[in-house]
C-alpha positions as CSV (number, residue, x, y, z in Angstrom):
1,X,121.8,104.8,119.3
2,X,119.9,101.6,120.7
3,X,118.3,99.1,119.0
4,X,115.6,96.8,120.2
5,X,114.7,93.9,119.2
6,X,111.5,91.9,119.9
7,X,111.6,88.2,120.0
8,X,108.6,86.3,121.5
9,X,105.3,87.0,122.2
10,X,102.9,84.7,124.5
11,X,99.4,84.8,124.3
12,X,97.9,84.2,127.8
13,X,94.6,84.8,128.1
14,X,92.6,86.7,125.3
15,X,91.2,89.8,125.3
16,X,87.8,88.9,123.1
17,X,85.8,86.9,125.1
18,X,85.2,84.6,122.0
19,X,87.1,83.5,119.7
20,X,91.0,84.6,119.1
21,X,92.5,88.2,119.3
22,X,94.0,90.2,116.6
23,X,97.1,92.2,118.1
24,X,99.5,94.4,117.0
25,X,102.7,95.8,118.6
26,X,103.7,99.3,118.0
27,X,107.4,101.0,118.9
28,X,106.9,104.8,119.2
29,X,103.4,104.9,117.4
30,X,104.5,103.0,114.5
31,X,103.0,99.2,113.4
32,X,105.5,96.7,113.7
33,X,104.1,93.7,114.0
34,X,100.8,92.4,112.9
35,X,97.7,92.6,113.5
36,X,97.6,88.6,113.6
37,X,95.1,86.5,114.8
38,X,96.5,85.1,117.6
39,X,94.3,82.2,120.4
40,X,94.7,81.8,123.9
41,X,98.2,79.8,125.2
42,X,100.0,80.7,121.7
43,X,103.9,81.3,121.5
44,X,105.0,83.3,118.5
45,X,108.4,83.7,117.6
46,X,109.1,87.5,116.2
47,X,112.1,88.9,114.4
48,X,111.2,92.7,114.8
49,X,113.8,95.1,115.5
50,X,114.3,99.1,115.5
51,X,116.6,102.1,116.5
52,X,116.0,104.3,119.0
53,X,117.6,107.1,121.1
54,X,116.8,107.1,124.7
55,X,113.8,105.3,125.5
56,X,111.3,103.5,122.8
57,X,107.6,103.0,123.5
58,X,106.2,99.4,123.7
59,X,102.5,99.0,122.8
60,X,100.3,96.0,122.8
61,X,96.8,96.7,120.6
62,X,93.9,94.5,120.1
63,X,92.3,95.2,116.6
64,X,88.2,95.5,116.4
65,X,86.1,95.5,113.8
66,X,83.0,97.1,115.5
67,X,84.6,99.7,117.6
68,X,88.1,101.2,118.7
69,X,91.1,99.5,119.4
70,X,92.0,98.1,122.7
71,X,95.2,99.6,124.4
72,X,96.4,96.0,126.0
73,X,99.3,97.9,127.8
74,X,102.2,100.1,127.4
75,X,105.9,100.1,128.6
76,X,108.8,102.5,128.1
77,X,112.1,100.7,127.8
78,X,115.9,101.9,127.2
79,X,118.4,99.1,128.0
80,X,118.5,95.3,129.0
81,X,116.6,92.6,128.0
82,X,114.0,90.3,129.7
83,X,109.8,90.1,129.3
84,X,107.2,93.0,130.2
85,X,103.5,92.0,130.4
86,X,100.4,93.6,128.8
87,X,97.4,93.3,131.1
88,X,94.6,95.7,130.2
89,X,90.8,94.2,129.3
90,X,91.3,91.1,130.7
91,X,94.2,90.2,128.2
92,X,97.3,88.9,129.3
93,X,100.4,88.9,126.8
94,X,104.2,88.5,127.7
95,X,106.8,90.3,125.0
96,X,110.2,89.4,125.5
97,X,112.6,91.9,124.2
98,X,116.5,92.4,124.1
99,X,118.2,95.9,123.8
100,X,122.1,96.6,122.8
């Protein structure tokens, strides 16, 4: 058993084109972080952590009131530690992460 933990995120460059973004992270489907309202060039420290066996899921949402939520990226991770980057809509997000 792994676990991950999740320990900045950086808010490049919105995904709404006014005004701040609302995003979430999942792990494996399940909400474990926000959704926040989060501006352009923001650095948020996170304490979020969770077991896993084999490989975890890493998703980046942006929460809308008038339609569906926007997938800002995905990655699958099982070891290591470093940053991945969520790209999708425009948006660009950097989630630093450490696995033991």
């Amino acid at each position: 058993m792994a676990t991950i933990k999740l320990t900045r995120l950086k808010a490049i460059n919105n995904e709404d084109n006014v005004g701040c973004d609302h995003p979430y992270l999942k792990l494996d489907d399940a909400v474990v972080w926000g959704p926040q309202r989060v501006c352009e060039e923001f650095d948020i420290d996170l304490a979020v952590g969770r077991s896993f066996s084999g490989a975890v899921t890493v998703e980046l949402w942006e929460e809308d009131d008038v339609d569906s939520d926007d997938l800002l990226g995905r990655h699958s991770l099982s070891s290591g530690s470093g940053s991945v980057e969520f790209t999708r809509d425009g948006a660009h997000y950097t989630l630093s992460y450490s696995i033991s």
